[in-house]
Residue frames as qw, qx, qy, qz and C-alpha x, y, z in Angstrom:
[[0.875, -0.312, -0.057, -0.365, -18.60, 35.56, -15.56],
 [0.017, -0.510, 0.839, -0.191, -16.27, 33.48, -13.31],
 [0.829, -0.124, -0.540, -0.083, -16.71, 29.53, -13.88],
 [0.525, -0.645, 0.447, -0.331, -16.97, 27.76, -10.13],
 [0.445, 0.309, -0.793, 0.277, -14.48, 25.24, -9.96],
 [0.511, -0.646, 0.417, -0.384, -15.59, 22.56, -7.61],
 [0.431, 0.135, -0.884, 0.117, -13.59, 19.28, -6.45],
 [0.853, -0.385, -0.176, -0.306, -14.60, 16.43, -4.51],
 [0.383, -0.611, 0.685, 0.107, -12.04, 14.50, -1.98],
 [0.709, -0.067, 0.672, 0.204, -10.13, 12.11, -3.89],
 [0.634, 0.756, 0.139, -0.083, -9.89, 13.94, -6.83],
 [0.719, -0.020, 0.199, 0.666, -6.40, 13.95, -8.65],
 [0.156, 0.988, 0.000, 0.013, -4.89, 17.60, -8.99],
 [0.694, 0.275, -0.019, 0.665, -1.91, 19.38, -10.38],
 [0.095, -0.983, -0.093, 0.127, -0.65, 22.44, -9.00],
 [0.487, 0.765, -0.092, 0.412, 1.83, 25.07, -10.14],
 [0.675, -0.634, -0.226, 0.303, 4.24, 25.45, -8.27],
 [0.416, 0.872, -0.125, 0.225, 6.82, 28.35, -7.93],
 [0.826, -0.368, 0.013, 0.426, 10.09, 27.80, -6.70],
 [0.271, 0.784, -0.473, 0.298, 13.64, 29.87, -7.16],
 [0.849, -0.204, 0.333, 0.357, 16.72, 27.89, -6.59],
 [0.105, -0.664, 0.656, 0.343, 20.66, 28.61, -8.11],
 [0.104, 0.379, -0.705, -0.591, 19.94, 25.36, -10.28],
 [0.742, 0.030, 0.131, -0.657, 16.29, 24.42, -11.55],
 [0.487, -0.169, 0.855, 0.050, 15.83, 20.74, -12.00],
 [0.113, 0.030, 0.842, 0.526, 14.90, 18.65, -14.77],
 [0.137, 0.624, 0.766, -0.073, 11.12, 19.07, -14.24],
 [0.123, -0.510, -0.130, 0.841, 11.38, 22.89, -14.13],
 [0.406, 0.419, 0.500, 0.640, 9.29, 25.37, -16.74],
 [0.024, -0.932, -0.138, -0.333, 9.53, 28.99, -17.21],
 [0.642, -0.426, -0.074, 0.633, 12.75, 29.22, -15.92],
 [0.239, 0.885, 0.085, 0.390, 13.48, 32.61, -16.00],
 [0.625, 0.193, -0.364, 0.662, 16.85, 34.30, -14.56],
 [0.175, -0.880, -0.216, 0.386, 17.31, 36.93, -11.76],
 [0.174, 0.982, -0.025, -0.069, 18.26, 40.21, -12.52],
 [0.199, -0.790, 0.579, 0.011, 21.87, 39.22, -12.20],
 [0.739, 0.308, -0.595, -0.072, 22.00, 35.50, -12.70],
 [0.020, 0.375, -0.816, 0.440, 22.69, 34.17, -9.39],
 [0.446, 0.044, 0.722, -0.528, 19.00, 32.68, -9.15],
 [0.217, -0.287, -0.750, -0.555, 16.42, 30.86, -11.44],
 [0.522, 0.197, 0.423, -0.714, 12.37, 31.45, -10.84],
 [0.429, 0.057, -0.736, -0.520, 10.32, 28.75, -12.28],
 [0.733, -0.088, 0.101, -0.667, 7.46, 26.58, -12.14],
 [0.129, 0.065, -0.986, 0.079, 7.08, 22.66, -10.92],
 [0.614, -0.200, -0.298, -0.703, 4.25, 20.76, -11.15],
 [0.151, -0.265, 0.836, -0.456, 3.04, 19.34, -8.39],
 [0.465, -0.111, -0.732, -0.485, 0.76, 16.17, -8.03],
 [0.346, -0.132, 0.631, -0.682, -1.92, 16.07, -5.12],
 [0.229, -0.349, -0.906, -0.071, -4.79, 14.35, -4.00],
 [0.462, -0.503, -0.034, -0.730, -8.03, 16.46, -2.55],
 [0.210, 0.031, -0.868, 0.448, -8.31, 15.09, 0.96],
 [0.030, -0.494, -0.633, 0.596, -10.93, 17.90, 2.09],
 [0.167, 0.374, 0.395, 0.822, -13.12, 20.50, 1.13],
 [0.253, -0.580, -0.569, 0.526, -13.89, 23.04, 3.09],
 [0.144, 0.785, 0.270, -0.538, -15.88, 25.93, 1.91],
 [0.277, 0.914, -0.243, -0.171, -13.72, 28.32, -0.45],
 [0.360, 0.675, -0.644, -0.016, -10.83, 25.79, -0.14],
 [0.962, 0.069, -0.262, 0.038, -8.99, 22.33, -0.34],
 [0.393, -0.670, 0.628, -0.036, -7.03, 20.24, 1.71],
 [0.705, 0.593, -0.386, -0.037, -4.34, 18.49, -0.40],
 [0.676, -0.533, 0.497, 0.113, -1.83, 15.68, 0.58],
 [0.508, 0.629, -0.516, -0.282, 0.90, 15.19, -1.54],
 [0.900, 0.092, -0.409, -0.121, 2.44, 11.56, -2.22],
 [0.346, 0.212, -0.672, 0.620, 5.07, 12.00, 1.11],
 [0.379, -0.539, -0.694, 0.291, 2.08, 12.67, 3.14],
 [0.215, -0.210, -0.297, 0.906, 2.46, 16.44, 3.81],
 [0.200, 0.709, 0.652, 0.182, -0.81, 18.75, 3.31],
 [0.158, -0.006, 0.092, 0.983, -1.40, 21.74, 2.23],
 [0.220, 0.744, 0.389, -0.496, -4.57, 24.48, 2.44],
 [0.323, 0.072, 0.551, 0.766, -5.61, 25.82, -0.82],
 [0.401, 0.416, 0.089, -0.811, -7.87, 28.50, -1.97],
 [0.665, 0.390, 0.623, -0.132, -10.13, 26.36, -4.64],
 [0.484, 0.844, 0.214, -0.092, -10.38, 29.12, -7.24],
 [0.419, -0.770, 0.287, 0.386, -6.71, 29.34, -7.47],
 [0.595, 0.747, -0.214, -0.204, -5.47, 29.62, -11.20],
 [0.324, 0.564, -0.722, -0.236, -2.55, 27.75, -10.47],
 [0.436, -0.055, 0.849, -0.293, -4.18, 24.86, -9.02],
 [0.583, 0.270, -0.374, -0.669, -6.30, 22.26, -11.91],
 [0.891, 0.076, 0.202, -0.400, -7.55, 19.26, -12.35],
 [0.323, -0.414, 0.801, 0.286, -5.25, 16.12, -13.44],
 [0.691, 0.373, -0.279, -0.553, -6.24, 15.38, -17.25],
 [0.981, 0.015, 0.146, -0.128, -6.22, 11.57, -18.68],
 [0.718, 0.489, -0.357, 0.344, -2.88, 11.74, -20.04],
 [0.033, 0.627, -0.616, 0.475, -1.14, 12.79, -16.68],
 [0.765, -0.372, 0.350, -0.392, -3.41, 10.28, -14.54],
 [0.939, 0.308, -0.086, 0.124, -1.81, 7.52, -17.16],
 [0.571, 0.485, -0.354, 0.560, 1.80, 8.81, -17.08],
 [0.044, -0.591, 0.428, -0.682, 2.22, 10.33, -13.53],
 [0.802, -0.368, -0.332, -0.334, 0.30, 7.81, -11.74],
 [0.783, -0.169, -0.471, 0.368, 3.32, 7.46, -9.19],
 [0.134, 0.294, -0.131, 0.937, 3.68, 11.12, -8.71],
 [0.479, -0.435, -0.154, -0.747, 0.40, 10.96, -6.77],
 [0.358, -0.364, 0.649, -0.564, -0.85, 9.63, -3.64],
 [0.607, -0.156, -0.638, -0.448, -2.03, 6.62, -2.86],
 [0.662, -0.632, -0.151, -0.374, -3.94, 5.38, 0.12]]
């Protein structure tokens, strides 16, 4: 059975991000080498705001303004528990 996952605008979300870069920053997890060493692949969490919601998916604005289209049901995409809304509260948008 697949739980439906819905948000509302203004909800506070984290998404996974993946990223590959030559040297991961300080946030980085699951860094994981290339096949050679000349790249890293890893994951960065990213703090949004729900702006929209539009069917199957969300429009997200991160805390520079920029937005993104998401697919709702997307596994790397979650809610922002009580400990990150406390501690990250500047990583997120605000009006």
């Amino acid at each position: 059975m697949i739980l439906q996952r819905t948000f509302q605008p203004g909800d506070w979300v984290v998404f996974r991000k993946i990223k590959r870069s030559t040297s991961p920053g300080p946030r980085a997890r699951h860094v994981s080498p290339s096949r050679f060493g000349e790249e890293y692949t890893y994951e960065v969490e990213k703090y949004w705001v729900v702006e929209e919601v539009q069917h199957d998916q969300l429009v997200v604005r991160t805390r520079r303004g920029k937005r993104h289209v998401l697919r709702s049901q997307d596994q790397r995409l979650r809610r922002a528990n009580l400990w990150e809304r406390l501690m990250y509260r500047d990583r997120f948008p605000t009006s």
